[in-house]
C-alpha positions in Angstrom: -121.9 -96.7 9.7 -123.6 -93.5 11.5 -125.3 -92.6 8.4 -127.1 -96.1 8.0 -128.5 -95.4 11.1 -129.8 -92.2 10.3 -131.2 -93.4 7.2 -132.9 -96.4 9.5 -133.9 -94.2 11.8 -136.0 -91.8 8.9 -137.1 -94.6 7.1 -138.8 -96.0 10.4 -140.0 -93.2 12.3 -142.8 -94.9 14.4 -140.4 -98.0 15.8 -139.6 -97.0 19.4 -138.2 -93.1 18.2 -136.6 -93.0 21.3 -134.7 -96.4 21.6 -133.6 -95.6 18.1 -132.5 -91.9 19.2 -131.0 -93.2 22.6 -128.7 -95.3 20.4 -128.0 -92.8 17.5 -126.5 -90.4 20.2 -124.4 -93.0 22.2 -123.1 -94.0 18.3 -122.7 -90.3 17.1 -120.6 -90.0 20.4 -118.4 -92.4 19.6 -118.2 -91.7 16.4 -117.1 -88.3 17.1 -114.3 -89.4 19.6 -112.7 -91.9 17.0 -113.1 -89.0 14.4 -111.4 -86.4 17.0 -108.5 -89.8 17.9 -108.1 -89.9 13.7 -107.7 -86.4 13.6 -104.8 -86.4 16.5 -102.9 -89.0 14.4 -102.7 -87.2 11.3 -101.4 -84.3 13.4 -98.6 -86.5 15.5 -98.1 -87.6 11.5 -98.0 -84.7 10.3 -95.4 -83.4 12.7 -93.3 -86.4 13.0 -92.9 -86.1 9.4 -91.9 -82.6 9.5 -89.0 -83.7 12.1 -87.9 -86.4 10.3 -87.5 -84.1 7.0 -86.0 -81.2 8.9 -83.5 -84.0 10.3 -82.7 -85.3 7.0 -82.3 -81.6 5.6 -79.7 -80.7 8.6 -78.2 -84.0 7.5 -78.1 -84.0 4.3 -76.7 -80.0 3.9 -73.7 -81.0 6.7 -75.3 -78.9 9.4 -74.2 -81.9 12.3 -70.9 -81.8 10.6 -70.3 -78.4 10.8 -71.8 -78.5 14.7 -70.0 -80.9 15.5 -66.4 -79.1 13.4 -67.5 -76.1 15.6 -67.6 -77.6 18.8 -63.8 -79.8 18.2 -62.7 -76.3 17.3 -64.3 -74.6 20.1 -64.0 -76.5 23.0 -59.7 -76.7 22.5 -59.2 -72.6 22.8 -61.7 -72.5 25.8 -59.3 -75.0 27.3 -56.5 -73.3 26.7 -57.3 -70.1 27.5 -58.8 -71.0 30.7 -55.5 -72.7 31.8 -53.2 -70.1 30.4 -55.6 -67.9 32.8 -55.1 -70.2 35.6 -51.0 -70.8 34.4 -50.6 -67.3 35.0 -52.7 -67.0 37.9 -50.3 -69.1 39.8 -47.1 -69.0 38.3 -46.5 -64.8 37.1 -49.6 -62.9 38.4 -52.9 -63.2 40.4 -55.4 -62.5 38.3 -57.5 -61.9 40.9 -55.8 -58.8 41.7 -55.6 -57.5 38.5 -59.2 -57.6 38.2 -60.0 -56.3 41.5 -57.4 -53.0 39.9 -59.5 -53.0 37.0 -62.5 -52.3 39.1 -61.1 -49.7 41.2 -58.5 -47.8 38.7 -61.2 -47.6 35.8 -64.8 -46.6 35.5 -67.8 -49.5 35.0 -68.0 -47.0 31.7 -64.7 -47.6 30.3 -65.0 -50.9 30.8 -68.7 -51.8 29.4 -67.8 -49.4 26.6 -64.7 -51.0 25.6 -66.8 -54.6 25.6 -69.4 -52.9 23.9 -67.0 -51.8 21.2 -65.7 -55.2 20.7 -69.2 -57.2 20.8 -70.1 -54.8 18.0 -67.2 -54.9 16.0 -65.9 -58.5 14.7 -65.4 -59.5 19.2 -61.9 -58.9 19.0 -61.7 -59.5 23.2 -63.0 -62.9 24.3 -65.7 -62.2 26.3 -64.4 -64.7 29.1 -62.1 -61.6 30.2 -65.4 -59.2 31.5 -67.1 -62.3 32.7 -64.5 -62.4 35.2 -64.1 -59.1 35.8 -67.9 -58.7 36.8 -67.3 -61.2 39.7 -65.3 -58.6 41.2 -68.1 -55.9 41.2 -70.5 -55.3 43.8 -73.1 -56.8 42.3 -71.8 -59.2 40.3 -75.0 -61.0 38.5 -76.1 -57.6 38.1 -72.6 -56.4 36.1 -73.3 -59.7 34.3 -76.4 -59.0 33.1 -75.3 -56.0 31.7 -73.0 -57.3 29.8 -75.4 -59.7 28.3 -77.4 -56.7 27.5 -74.1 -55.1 25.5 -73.2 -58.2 23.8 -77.0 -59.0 22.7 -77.3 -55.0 21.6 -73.9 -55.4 19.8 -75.2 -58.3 17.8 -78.2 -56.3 16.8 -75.5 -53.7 15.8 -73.5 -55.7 13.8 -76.9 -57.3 12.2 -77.5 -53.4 11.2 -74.0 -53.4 9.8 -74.0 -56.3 7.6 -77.3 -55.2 6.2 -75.7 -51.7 5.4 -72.9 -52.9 3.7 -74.6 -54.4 1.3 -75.4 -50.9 -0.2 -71.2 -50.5 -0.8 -71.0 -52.4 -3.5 -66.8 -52.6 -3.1 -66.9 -53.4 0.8 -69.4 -55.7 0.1 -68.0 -57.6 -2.2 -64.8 -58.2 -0.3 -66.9 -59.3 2.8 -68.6 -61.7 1.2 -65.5 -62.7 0.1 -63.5 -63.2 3.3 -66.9 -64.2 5.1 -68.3 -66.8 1.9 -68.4 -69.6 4.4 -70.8 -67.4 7.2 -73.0 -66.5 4.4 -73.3 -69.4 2.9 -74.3 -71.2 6.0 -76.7 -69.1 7.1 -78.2 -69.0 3.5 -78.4 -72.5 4.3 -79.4 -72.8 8.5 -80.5 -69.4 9.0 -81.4 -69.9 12.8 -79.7 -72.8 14.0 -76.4 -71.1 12.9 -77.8 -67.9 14.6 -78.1 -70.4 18.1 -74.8 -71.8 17.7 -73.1 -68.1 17.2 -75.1 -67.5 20.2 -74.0 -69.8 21.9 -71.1 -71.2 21.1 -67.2 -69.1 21.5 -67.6 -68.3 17.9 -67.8 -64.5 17.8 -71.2 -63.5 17.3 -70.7 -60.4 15.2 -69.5 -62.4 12.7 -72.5 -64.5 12.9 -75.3 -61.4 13.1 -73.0 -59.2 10.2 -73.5 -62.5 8.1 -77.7 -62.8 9.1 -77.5 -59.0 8.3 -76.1 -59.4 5.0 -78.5 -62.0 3.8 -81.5 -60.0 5.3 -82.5 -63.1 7.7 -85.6 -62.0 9.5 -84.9 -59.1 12.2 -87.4 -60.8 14.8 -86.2 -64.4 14.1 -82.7 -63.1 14.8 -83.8 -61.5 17.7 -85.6 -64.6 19.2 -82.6 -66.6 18.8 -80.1 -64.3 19.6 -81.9 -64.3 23.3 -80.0 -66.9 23.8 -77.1 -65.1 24.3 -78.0 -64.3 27.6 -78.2 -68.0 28.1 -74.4 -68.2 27.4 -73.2 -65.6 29.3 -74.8 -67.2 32.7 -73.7 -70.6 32.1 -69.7 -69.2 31.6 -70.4 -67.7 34.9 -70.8 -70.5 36.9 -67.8 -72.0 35.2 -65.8 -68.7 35.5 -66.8 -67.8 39.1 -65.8 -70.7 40.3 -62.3 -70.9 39.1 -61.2 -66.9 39.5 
């Protein structure tokens, strides 16, 4: 339409030039919105279609599933272990004491290096336990924050690990043996299963040896694994509360 003015408008130079200029601009103005509204269609498209494919991806590979697996299997032991805390709290020993000994009998060291040990190395110790324990110290959010810190470093670690082992051609054969299923789905999510690790009471070292192993992008891993900290905060307010 805009260029059969144009051509009007150069085949008729001498009839009223500026009538026919005043509307050619008002025409090429709107023009150029409905150009720039076309344009931010095809992008809500564009992306809208990327949603809808990612979701059908996640759907059809079983990631939900395997969310939704992780969160019936997770939820249970949190349960339990937070009234076996509170069973024992009341009934054989207040727990409240024994973490007030903690702080005074050992060193923050000993205890931030013994958390850091276990972050770094498969998290044998749920991390629940030194989330209480910083409530007891004198700056509790502070104590928490550090062991954020340790459990976010210790990932990193254990990222570095399972990238090294897959030099040893014997250990890493059996790992990816007994950890098949955590390489497999992060072949498959890479950083949705590095979130729910994250997040989640699934150990995370598991999680970042298994990133490590497939070589899953460091600063992707790093990104997600932020939200580690996330997890750690949220348990405290829970945590806190109760002890």
């Amino acid at each position: 339409m805009l260029s059969f003015f144009y051509a009007y408008y150069f085949a008729f130079p001498s009839k009223n030039v500026c009538y026919n200029c005043k509307y050619l601009h008002i025409i090429n103005y709107f023009y150029v919105l409905f150009y720039k509204k076309q344009l931010l269609m095809k992008s809500r498209t564009v992306k809208k279609n990327k949603l809808q494919l990612l979701h059908q991806y996640y759907s059809y590979t079983g990631f939900y599933k395997f969310l939704g697996t992780s969160l019936k299997k997770a939820l249970p032991p949190i349960l339990i272990f937070l009234g076996v805390l509170l069973l024992i709290n009341y009934f054989v020993i207040n727990i409240n004491e024994v973490l007030v000994y903690v702080t005074e009998n050992y060193a923050d060291w000993v205890v931030f290096g013994v958390f850091f040990a276990s972050e770094s190395l498969l998290g044998l110790i749920p991390p629940e336990l030194f989330i209480a324990w910083s409530d007891k110290a004198t700056q509790p959010l502070l104590y928490l924050s550090v062991l954020a810190t340790l459990s976010y470093t210790g990932g990193i670690i254990s990222y570095f690990i399972g990238k090294a082992i897959t030099k040893i051609s014997s250990v890493h054969e059996y790992l990816e043996v007994k950890m098949a299923k955590h390489i497999k789905n992060t072949r498959k999510w890479g950083g949705f299963l590095i979130i729910v690790g994250a997040l989640l009471p699934i150990p995370f070292s598991i999680t970042s040896i298994a990133a490590g192993m497939i070589k899953y992008p460091f600063v992707s891993y790093l990104l997600f694994g932020l939200l580690r900290f996330l997890r750690f905060y949220l348990y405290a307010i829970a945590i806190f509360s109760l002890f």
